[in-house]
C-alpha positions as CSV (number, residue, x, y, z in Angstrom):
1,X,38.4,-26.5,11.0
2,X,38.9,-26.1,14.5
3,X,39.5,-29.3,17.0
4,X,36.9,-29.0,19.9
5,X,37.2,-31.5,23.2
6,X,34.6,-32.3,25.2
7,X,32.4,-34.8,26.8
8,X,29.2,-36.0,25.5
9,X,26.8,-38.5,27.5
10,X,29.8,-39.0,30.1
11,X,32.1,-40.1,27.3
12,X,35.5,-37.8,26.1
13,X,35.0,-36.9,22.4
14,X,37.8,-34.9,20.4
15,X,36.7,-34.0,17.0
16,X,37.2,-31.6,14.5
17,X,33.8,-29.5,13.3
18,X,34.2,-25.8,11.2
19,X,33.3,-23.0,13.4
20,X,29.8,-22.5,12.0
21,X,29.1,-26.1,13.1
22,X,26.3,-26.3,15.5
23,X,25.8,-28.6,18.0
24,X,22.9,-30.3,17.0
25,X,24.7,-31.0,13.6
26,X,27.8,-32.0,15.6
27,X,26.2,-34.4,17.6
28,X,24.1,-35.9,14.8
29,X,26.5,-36.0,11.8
30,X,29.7,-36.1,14.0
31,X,28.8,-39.0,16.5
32,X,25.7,-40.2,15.1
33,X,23.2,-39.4,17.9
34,X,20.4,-38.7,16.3
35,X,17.9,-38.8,19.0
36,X,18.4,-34.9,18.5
37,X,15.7,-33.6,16.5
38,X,15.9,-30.9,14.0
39,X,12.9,-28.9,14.0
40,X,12.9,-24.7,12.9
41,X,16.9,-24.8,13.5
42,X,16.0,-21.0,14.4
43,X,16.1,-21.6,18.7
44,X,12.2,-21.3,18.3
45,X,10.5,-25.3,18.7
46,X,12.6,-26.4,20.9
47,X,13.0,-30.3,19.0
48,X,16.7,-30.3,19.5
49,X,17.0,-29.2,23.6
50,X,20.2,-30.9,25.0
51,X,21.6,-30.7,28.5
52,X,24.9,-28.4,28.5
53,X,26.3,-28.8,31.5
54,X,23.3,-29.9,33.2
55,X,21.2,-27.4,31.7
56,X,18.7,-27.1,29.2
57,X,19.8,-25.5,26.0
58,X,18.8,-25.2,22.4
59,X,21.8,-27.2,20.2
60,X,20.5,-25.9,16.7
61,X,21.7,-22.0,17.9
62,X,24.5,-23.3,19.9
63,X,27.6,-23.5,18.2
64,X,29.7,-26.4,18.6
65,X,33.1,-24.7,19.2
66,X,31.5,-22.9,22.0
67,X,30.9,-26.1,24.0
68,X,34.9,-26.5,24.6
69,X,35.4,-28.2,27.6
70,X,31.6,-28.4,28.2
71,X,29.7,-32.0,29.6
72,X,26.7,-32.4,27.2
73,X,24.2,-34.7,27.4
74,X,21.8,-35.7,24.5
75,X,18.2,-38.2,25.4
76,X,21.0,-41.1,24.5
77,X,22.5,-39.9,28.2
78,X,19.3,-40.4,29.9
79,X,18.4,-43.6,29.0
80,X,19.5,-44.7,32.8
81,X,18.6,-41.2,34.5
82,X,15.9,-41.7,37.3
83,X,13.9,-38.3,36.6
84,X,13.7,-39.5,33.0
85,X,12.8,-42.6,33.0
86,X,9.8,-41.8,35.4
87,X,9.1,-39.2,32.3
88,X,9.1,-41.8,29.8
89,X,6.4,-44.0,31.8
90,X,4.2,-40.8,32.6
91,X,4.2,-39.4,29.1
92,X,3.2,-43.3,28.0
93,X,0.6,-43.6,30.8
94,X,-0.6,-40.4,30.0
95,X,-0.8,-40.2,26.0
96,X,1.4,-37.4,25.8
97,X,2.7,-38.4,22.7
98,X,1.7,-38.5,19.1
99,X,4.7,-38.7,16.3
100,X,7.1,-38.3,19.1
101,X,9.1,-35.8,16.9
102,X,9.3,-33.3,19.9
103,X,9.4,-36.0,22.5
104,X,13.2,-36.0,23.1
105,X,13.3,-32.4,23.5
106,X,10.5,-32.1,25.8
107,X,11.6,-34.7,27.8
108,X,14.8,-32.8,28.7
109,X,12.9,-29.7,29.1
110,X,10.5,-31.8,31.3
111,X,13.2,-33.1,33.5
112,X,14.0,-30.0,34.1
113,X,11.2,-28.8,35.3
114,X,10.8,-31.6,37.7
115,X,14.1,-31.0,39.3
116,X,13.0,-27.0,39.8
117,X,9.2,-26.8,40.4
118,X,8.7,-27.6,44.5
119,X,5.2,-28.4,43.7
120,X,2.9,-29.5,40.5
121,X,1.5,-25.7,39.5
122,X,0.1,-26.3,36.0
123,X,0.8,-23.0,35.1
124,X,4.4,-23.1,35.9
125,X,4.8,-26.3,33.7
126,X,3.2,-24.8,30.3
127,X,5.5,-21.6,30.9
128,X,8.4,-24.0,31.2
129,X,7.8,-25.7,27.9
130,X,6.1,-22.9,26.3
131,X,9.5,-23.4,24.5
132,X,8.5,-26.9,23.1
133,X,6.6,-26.7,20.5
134,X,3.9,-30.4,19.6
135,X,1.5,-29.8,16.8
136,X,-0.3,-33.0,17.5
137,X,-0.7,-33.5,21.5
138,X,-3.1,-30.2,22.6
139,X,-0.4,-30.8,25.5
140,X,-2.6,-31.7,28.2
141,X,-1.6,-35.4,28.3
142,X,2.4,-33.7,28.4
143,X,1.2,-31.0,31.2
144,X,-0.4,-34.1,33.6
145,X,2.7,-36.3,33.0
146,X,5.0,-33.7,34.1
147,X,2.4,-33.1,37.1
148,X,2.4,-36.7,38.0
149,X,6.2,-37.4,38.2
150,X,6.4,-34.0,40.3
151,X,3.4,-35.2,42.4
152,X,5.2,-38.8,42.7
153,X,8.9,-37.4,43.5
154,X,7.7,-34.7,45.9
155,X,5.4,-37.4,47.4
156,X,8.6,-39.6,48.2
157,X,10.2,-36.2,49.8
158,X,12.3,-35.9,47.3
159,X,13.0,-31.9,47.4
160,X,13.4,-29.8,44.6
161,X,16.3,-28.1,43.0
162,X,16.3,-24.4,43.1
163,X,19.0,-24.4,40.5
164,X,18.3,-26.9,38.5
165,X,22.3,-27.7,38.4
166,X,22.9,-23.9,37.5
167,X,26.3,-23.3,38.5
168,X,26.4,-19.6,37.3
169,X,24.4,-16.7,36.3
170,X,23.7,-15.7,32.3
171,X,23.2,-18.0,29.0
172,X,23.7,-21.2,28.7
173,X,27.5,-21.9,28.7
174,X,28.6,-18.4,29.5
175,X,30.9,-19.4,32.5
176,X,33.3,-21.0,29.6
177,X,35.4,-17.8,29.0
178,X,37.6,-17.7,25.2
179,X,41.0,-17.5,27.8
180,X,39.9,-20.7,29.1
181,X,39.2,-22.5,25.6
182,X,42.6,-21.0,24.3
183,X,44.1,-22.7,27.3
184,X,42.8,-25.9,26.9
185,X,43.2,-25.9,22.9
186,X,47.5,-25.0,24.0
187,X,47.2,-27.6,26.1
188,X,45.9,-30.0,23.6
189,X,48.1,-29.1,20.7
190,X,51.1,-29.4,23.1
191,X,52.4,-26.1,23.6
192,X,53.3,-25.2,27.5
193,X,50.0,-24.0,29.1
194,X,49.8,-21.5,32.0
195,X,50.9,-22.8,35.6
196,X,47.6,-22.8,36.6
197,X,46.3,-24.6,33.7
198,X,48.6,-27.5,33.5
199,X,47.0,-30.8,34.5
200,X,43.5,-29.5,34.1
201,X,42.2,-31.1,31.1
202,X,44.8,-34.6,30.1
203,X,45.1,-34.2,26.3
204,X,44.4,-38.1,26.0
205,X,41.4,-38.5,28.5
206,X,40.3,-41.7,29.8
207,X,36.9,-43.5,28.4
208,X,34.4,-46.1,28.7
209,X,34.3,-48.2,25.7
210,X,31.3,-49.5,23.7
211,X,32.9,-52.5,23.0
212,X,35.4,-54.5,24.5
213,X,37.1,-57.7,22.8
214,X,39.7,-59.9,24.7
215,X,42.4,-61.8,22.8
216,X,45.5,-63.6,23.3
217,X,48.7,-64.6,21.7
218,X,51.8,-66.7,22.0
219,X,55.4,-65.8,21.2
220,X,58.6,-68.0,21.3
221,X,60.2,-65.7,23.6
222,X,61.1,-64.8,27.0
223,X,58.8,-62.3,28.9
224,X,61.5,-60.0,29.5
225,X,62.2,-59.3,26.1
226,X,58.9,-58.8,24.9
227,X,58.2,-57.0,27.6
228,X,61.4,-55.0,26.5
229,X,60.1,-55.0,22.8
230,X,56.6,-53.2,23.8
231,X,59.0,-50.2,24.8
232,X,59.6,-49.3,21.8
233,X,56.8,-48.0,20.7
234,X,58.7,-47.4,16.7
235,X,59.3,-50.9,16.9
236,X,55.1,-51.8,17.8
237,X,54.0,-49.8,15.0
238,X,56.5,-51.4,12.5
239,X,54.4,-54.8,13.8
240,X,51.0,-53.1,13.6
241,X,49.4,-53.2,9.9
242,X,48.2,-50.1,8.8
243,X,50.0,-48.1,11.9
244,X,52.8,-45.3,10.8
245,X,54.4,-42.6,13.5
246,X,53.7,-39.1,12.5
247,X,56.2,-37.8,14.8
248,X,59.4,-39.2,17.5
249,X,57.6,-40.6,20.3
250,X,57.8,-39.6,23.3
251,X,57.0,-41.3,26.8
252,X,54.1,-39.5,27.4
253,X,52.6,-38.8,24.1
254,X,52.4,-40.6,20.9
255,X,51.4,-39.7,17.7
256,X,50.4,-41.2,14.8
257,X,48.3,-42.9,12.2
258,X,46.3,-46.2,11.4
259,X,45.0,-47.0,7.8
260,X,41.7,-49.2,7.5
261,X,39.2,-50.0,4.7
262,X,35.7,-51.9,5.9
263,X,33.7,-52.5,2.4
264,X,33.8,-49.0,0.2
265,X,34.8,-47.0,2.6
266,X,38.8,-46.2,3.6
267,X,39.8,-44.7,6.4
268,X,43.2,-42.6,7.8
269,X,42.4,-42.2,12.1
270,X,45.0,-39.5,13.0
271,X,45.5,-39.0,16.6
272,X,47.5,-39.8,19.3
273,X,48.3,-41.9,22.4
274,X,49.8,-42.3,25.7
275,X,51.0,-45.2,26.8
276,X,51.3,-46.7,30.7
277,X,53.8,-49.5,32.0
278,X,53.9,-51.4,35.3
279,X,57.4,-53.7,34.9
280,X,56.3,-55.4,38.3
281,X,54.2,-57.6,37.1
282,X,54.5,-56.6,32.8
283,X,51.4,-55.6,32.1
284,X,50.3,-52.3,30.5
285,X,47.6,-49.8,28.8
286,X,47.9,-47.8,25.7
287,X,44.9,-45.1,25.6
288,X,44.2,-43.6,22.0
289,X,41.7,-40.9,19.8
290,X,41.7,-40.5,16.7
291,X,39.9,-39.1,13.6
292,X,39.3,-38.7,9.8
293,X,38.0,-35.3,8.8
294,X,37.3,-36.8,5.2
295,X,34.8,-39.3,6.3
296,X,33.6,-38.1,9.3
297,X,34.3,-40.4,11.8
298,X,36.5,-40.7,15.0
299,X,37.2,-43.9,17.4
300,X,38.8,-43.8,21.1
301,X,40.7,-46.6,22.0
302,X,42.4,-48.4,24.8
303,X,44.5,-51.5,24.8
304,X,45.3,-53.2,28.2
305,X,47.9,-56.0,28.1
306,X,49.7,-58.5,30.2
307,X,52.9,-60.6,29.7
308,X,52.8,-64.3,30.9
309,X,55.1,-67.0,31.4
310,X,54.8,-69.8,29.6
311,X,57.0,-73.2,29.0
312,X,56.6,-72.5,25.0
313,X,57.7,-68.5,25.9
314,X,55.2,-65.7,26.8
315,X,51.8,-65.6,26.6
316,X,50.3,-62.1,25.7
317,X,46.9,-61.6,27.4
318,X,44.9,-58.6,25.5
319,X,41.9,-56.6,26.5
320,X,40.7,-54.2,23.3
321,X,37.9,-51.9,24.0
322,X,37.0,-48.8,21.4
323,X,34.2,-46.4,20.6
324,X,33.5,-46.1,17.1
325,X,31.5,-43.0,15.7
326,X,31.1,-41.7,12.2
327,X,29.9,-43.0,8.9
328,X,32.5,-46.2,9.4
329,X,30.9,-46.8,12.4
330,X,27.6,-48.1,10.6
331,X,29.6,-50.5,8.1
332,X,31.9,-51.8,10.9
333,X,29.7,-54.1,12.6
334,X,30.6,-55.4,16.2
335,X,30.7,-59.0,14.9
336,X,32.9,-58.4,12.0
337,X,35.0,-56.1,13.8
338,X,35.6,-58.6,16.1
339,X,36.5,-61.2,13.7
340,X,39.0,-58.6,12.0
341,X,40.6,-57.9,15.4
342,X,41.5,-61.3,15.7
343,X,42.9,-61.5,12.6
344,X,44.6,-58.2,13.2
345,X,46.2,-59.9,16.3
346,X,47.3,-63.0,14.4
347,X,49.6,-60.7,12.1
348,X,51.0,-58.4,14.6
349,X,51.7,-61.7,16.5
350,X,53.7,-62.9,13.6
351,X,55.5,-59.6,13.1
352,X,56.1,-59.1,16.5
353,X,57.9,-62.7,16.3
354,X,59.6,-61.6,13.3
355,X,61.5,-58.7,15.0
356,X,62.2,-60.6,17.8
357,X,64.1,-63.4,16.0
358,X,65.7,-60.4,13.9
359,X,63.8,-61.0,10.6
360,X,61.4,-58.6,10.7
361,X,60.5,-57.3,7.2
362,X,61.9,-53.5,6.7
363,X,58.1,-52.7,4.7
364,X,55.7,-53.6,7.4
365,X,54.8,-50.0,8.7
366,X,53.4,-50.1,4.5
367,X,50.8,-52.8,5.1
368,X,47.0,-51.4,5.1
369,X,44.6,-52.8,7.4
370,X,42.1,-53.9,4.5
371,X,39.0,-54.9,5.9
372,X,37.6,-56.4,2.8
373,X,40.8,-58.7,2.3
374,X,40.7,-60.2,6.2
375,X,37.1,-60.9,6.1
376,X,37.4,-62.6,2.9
377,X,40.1,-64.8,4.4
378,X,37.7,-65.2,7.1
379,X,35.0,-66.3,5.0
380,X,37.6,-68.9,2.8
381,X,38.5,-69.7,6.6
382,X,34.4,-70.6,8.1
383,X,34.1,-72.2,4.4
384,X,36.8,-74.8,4.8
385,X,35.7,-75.2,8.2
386,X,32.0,-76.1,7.1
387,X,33.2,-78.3,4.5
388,X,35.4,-80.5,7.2
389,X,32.5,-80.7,9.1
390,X,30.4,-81.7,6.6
391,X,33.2,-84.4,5.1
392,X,33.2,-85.6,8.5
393,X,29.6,-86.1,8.9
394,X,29.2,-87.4,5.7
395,X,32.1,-90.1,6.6
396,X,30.7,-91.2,9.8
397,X,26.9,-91.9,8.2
398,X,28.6,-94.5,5.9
């Protein structure tokens, strides 16, 4: 297995694929973006096209540890690009689809095209996507959508691209040397890196969650010492269920581990973390990836918090955000996630409480973030609630 860091539609990803892996597979199995299509898997239909750094290229031949460092984008990434949605009303308006297997790929080939081409030449266009293979279309409907948005854009004086967002010569991808990957990958793993390679890729990149949840709690203490408390990051994970260190921390790299079963499925997300502290006005961020190779799935995550004074002690304001990707990823809905991240918070709270009065229990790094258990304490939780209501309602009618 080899670890492989890159972006995909404008988002960091760190996952682990063997080296036979393609991309198309990575993509689809790994992170679950199955707008992809699999067609010949031979580099001949053209189904499963993909931007690699801006530029078209076949994912089913492409193999994934080859993309190291790269900036892919799959037809998820263009759902807000300009060129594409113009595409997507043209091939509509124009009947240029049928089954719409070889739609996503065609559309980045088609894009393409309508950055390059200064002017609407039907012959360029059917050399351009002589790689796209549609047995349903006849593609003339696909050939006059791609003429129209050209028409449209060039109309506007909008001028073409010569390149296309080529930034050097050869394949796809060639400009990514096997010195550069081995840099990055010594970089990642924490060994020292060449002078000239230090600071170029952060081994715990920022990201742009899917999902953000924002919770608070209270604690009977003074800001300053649970501000105090959240330096020791040991100390955190002995509060967090499910949470174990894999190694000493240091200040500007954690790692670890955090247990978690949703349903059938159980989980182990290794990874690590780096963690950010502002003592001016006690507020921080803690910026995580993490995986499981057994199940396939992988989650970024980023807590941002912020201490306040209060007359019953300090109130901790959190902001959770995290990108979820993998099998557990279609079992951990964003509703009951949310639910079990409250009630996550609600026993860290206590724990955290717990070591600040010195009575912290000595097993709680042991405790397993059991997603069946918290949502049936959940449910018995909306249950009783229902029934109150109802008792109540019941009451005031007599």
């Amino acid at each position: 297995m080899s670890m492989i860091e890159l972006s995909v539609n404008q988002r960091a990803v760190r996952q682990s694929a063997e080296p036979r892996t393609s991309l198309a597979d990575f993509v689809r199995e790994k992170l679950d973006l199955t707008g992809t299509h699999l067609g010949c898997e031979h580099g001949v239909c053209g189904a499963c096209t993909v931007l690699l750094d801006g530029v078209p290229a076949r994912s089913c031949i492409t193999y994934a540890v080859a993309c190291e460092g790269a900036e892919v984008t799959t037809i998820e990434g263009l759902d807000d690009d300009g060129v594409t949605t113009e595409l997507r009303a043209a091939f509509t308006r124009e009947h240029a689809l049928q089954c719409g297997y070889c739609t996503p790929g065609m559309l980045v080939s088609a894009r393409d095209l309508v950055l390059r081409l200064p002017q609407a030449d039907e012959r360029l266009i059917r050399v351009g996507l002589s790689g796209n293979l549609c047995r349903c279309t006849g593609y003339v409907g696909i050939v006059r959508a791609v003429q129209s948005v050209i028409e449209a854009r060039r109309a506007r004086d909008i001028a073409p691209m010569p390149d296309g967002g080529r930034k050097v010569l050869g394949p796809v991808g060639s400009g990514r040397s096997h010195a550069d990957r081995a840099e990055r990958m010594r970089s990642i793993e924490g060994e020292p890196a060449s002078p000239e390679a230090v600071g170029s890729v952060p081994s715990i990149p920022d990201f742009i969650p899917a999902t953000v949840l924002e919770q608070q709690f209270v604690v009977a203490h003074p800001p300053e010492q649970v501000f105090g408390m959240f330096d020791d990051i040991a100390a955190v994970a002995a509060c967090l269920p499910g949470a174990s260190l894999m190694a000493p921390p240091r200040p500007e790299r954690v790692e670890g581990a955090i247990r978690v079963r949703i349903g059938p499925i159980a989980a182990t997300f290794q990874g690590a973390a780096r963690v950010e502290r502002n003592p001016a006005d006690m507020s921080g961020r803690i910026v995580g990836i993490g995986n499981d190779r057994r199940i396939r799935s992988s989650t970024q995550g980023e807590i941002r918090y912020r201490l306040v004074p209060i007359k019953q002690g300090t109130r901790v304001d959190l902001s959770i955000g995290y990108t979820l990707t993998g099998m557990l990823a279609q079992v951990g809905r964003p509703g009951l996630v949310r639910d079990l991240a409250a009630r996550l918070i609600v026993e860290f709270s206590e724990n955290l409480d717990h070591r600040l009065s010195g009575t912290s229990p000595g097993d709680a790094t042991a405790v397993e973030l059991n997603g069946m258990a918290l949502a049936f304490g959940l449910l018995r939780a909306r249950v009783a609630s229902w029934v109150g209501r109802f008792s109540s309602n019941k009451d005031g009618a007599t």
